[in-house]
N, C-alpha and C positions, 0 to 999 in steps of 0.2 A: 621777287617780283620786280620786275625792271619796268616803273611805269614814269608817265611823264612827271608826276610829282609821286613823291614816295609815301608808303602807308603811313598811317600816325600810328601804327602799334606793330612792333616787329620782336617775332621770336624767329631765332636761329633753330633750323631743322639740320642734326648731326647724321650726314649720311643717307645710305639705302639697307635699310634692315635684309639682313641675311637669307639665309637659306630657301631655297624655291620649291614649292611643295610637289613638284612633279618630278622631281630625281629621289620621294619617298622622304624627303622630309622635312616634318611637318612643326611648327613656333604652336609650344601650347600655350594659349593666352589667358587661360582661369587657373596657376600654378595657385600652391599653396601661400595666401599673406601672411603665415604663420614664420615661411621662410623663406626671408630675404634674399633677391638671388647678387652672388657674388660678383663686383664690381669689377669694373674694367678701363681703359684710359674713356671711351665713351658713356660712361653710367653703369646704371645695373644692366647686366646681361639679360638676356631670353634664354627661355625652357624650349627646346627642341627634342623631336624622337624620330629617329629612323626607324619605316617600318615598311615591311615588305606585303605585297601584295596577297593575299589569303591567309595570313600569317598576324602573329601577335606583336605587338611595338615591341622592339629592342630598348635596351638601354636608355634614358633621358640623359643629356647633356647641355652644362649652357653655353652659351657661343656670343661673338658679338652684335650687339643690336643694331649697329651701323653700318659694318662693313661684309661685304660678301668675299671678300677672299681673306683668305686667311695672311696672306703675305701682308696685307694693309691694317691686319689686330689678330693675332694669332690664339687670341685668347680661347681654351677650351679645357672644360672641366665637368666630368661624369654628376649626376645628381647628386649620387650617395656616397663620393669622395669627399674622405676626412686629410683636411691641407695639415700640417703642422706649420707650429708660430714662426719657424724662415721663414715659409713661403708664403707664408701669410704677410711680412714682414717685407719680402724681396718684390711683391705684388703689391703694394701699397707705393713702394719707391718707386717703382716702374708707374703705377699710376702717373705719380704726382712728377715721374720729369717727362710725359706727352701731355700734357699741360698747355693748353696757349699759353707765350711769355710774359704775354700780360695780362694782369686778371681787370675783373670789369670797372670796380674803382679807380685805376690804375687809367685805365681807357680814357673811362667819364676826365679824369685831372688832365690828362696831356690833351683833350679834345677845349677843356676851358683854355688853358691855354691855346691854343693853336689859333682860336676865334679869335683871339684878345691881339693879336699878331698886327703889324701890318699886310695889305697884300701882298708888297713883293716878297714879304715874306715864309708869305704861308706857302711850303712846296710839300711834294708826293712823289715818293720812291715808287718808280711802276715795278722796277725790279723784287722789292722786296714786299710792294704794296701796303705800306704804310706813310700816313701821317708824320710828316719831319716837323719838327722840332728848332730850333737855332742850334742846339748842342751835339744831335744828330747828325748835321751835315757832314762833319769832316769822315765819320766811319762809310758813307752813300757819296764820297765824290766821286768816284768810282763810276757811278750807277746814273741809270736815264732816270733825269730827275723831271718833272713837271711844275713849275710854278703859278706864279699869281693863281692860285686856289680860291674860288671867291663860293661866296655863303650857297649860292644856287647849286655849285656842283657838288657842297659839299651834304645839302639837300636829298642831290638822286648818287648816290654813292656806288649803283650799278653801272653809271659810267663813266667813273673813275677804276673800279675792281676789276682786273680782269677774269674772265669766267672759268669757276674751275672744269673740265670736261674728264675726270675717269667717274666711269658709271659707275663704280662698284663700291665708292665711297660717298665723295659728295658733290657730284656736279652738280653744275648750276645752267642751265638752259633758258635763256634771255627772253620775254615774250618778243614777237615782232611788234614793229608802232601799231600796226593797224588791230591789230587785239591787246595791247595796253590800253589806247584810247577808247577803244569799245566796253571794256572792265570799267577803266574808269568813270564815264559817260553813265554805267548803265550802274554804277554803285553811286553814283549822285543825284540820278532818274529816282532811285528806288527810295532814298531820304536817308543813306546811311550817314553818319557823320565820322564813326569811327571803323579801322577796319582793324583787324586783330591777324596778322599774317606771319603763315605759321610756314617759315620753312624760307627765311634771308639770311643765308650764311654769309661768315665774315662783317657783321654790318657794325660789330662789336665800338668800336673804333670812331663810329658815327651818328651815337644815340647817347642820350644822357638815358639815367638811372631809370628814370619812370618811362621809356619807352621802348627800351631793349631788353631780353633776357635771352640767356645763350643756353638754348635747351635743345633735350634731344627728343624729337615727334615719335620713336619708334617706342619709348618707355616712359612717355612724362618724367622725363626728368630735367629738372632744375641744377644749372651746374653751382648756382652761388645759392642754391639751400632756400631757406624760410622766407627769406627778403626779398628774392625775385619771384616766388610765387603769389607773395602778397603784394607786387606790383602788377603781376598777371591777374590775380583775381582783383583788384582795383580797377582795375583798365575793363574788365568785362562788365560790373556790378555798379559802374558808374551811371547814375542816370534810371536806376533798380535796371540796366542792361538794356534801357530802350535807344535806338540808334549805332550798334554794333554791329559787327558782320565778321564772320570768319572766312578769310580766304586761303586757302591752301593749296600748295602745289607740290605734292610729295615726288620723290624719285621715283622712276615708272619702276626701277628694279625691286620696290620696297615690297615686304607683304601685308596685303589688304587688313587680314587678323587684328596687327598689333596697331596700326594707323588708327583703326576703328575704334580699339579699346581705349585709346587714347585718347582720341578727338571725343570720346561718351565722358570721358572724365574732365576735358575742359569744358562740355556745352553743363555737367551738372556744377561745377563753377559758377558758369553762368548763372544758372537758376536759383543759385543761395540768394542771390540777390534780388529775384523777384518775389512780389506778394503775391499772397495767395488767391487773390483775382487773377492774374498771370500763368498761376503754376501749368495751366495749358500749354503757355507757347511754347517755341524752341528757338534755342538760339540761329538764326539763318548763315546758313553755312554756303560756301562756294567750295568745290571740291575736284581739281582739275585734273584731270586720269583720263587713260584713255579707253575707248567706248566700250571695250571686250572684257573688262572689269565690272559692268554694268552688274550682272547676276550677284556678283561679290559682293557690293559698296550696299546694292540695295537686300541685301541679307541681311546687312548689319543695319539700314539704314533703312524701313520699306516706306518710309513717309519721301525719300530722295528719290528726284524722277532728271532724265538726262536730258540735257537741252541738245538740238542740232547743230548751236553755234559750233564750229570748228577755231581750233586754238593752234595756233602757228609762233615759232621758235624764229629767232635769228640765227643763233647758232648752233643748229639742229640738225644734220644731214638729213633727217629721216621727216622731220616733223616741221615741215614749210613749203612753201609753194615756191617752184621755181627747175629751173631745169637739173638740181641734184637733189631733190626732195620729191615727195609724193602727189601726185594727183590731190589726192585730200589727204586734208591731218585726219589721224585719227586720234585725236586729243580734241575730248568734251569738256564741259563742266557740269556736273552733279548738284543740286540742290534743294531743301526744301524749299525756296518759294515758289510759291504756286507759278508756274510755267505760264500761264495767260495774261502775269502782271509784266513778262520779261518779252522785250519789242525787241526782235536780231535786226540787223542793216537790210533791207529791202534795197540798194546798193552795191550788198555784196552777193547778194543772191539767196535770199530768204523770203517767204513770204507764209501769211497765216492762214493757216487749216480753220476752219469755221467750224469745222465738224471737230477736229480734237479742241479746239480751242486752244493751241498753240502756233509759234511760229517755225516751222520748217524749211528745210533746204528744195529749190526749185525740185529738184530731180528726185525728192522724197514722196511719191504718191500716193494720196488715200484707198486703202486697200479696204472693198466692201464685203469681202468676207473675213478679214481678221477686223473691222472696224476702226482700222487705227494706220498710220502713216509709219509703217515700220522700218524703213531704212534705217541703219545704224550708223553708218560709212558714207553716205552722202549719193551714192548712188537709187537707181531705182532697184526696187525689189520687186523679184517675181513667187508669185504664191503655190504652194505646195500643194494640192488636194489629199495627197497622200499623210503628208505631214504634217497638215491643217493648219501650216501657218506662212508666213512669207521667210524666203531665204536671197542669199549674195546672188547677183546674176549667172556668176562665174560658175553656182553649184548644180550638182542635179543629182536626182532622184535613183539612188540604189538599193537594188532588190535585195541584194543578200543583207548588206545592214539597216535595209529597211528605214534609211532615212536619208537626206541631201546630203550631201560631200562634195570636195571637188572631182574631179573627172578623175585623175590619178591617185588615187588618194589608196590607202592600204586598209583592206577588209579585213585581216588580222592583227590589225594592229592593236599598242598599247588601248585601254580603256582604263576612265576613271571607274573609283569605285573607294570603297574601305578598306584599308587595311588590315583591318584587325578580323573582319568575318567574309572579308571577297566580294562582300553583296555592293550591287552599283547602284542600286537608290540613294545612298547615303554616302558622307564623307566619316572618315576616322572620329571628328571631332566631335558626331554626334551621333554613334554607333550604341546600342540597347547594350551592348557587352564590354563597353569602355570599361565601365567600372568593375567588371571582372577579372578583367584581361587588366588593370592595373594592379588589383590586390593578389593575384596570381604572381604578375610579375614582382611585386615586392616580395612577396613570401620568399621568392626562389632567391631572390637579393640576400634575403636575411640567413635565408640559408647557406649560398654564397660565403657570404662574410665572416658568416660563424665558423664554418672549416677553415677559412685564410686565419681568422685569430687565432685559432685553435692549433694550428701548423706553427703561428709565428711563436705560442708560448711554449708548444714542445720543444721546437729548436732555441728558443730562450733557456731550459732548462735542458740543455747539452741530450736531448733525446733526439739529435738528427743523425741518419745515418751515414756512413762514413762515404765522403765523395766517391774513392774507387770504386766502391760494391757499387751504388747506385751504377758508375758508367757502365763497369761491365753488364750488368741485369740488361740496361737501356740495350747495349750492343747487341746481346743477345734475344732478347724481344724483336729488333729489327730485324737481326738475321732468320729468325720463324716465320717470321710474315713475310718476306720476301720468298722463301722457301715455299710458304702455303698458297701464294699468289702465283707461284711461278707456273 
């Protein structure tokens, strides 16, 4: 979050969690806590299953929870694969040298030093983007170096860092001024004191102990262990958690699934720390996504309702206003406070519905037969009679799928639905025959394995038969069916 002054509570969010459930596969997010899923240079892995449409889930494997391609963490491993102790051995080495080089202790020491400095001496390798040192210089003479570093910038550290930009690990997309200052503004409106911001990579460097921890949002995981969770729940629990806020900006490539399950497990954090007059509330969350997520966030979330404020990028091709960007962002924010305590800029183009008791985008109009101001996208919406509800301007009304689309659009096309039974009311994850179609599929596992053991102990006791016989048999099998085919 690149705001004019920076949060007072930042956790590092590692990456864009993997795999995208519309190429078929699907992050299982209730796996077994019985067993621990196998680690990787970014934490524990994710449970993943590919599975085909009218058809049973294949295979589970885990994958990494950061990264979408695999050239950026290659890591993959079947559920019911048994590693031996090399590569059990060769996997832990590999962990421990993709390591940042320096751990957070380490951090915290050269940052007291660096304060303790004079100015002319406090500089910033932009090259290598780190904090120099007096002793550092001579290996960064080389390098475009930055000096007189003074306390303020060292303050907002997003502009000092330059931004990372691949999607598919861990960019970082800058808000613009004019929606840093509206966040801000409107989180001091609201009487937060603290904000708990989940997803400041690299800030390592520029926070002491009690207000950074270097974790990764896709798995709750804490990379330095017991000590920085207990600087996490300290920070939330402060105060039994009154005057906190979570704000979060996850990568848009992330899946909704594991964010969800994550951010449930920091807001019940939160809640150790309230009394039981309290146990009501929730922790107030900010949740900045963009607006076609909506159905998702609020599945996991049905008390979060989406504001029309639009959120704008500096350096975002896609997600700013200006002549290489979009008409409108469509990047909202998500959250439980009640939408009528939350006043948009009537400046930028907002104003309030009486009748929803919110505030809305000019060109978002109250619609009297769905009762509600339904624009998503910031334009006007026109209402369906067919469809009984409001849709994009752009769309319209077809007979054969019996519902809006764009004008071009393909009547045969792909459709959601389950995997495991073909039916389109439902997704895979909450299918009546899940649990069938798992215990099926283990059985056939164990049977599986039981013939691979069973082969491997015959050929351990010299009952394998002799390489030529097999090739010639293979040869001749071939040559029959080709014969029979022909």
């Amino acid at each position: 979050m690149a705001a004019p002054r920076e949060p007072l509570g930042a956790v590092e969010a590692e990456g864009s969690s993997g795999r995208q459930g519309n190429s078929g596969v699907e992050v299982v997010v209730f796996s077994d806590p019985a067993t621990p899923a196998p680690l990787c240079p970014h934490g524990p892995t994710l449970l993943f299953v590919k599975a085909n449409q009218g058809k049973e889930e294949t295979r589970r494997f885990y994958a990494c929870s950061a990264c979408r391609d695999r050239k950026d963490c290659n890591f993959f491993q079947w559920e019911d694969e048994k590693l031996s102790g090399a590569r059990l051995a060769a996997r832990e080495a590999h962990n421990r040298r993709y390591q940042p080089p320096l751990s957070r202790s380490q951090c915290v020491e050269r940052y007291l030093k660096f304060i303790e400095l004079p100015l002319s001496q406090r500089k910033f390798c932009q090259r290598c983007q780190q904090l120099l040192l007096p002793d550092d210089e001579e290996k960064h003479r080389k390098h475009q170096i930055v000096g007189d570093i003074s306390i303020t910038q060292l303050k907002r550290p997003s502009q000092l860092l330059y931004p990372l930009e691949n999607k598919k690990t861990n960019a970082q997309y800058l808000f613009a001024d004019r929606s840093c200052l509206f966040l801000v503004d409107l989180l001091s409106t609201l009487g937060f004191r603290r904000v708990l911001c989940v997803g400041t990579p690299r800030y390592s460097q520029f926070y002491m102990e009690d207000s950074f921890c270097h974790y990764n949002m896709f798995n709750h995981h804490f990379f330095d262990g017991k000590a920085a969770l207990e600087v996490c729940r300290t920070f939330l629990q402060k105060d039994e958690g009154e005057g906190v806020i979570m704000v979060t900006d996850p990568p848009f490539g992330g899946l909704v699934e594991p964010l969800a399950v994550t951010f449930k497990k920091l807001i019940a954090m939160w809640k150790e720390g309230q009394s039981q007059d309290n146990s009501h509330k929730e922790l107030p969350i900010f949740w900045i996504f963009p607006y076609f997520f909506e159905s998702r966030i609020c599945q996991f979330f049905p008390s979060f309702c989406m504001l029309d404020y639009q959120v704008d990028y500096d350096n975002h091709a896609l997600y700013k206003h200006g002549k290489t960007g979009r008409k409108q962002s469509p990047v909202r924010i998500f959250t439980n406070i009640p939408p009528n305590k939350i006043i948009l800029p009537t400046e930028e183009g907002y104003r309030f519905c009486a009748l929803c008791q919110r505030y809305v985008s000019l060109e978002n109009q109250h619609c009297e037969h769905c009762n509600s101001c339904t624009s998503k996208d910031g334009r006007k919406w026109n209402h369906c009679f067919l469809c009984k509800k409001c849709v994009k301007p752009s769309w319209i009304h077809c007979n054969i799928c019996n519902h809006c689309a764009l004008p071009d659009h393909s009547c045969t096309g792909p459709k959601d639905g389950c995997f495991i039974c073909g039916e389109l009311d439902h997704k895979r994850s909450t299918c009546p025959n899940v649990s069938t179609s798992k215990k099926v599929n283990k059985a056939v596992r164990k049977q599986k394995q039981r013939k691979s053991n069973k082969m491997k102990m015959e050929t351990t006791k010299g009952q394998s038969m002799n390489h030529t016989s097999v090739t010639r048999k293979k040869k001749r099998r071939e040559r029959a069916h080709q014969y029979l085919c022909s």
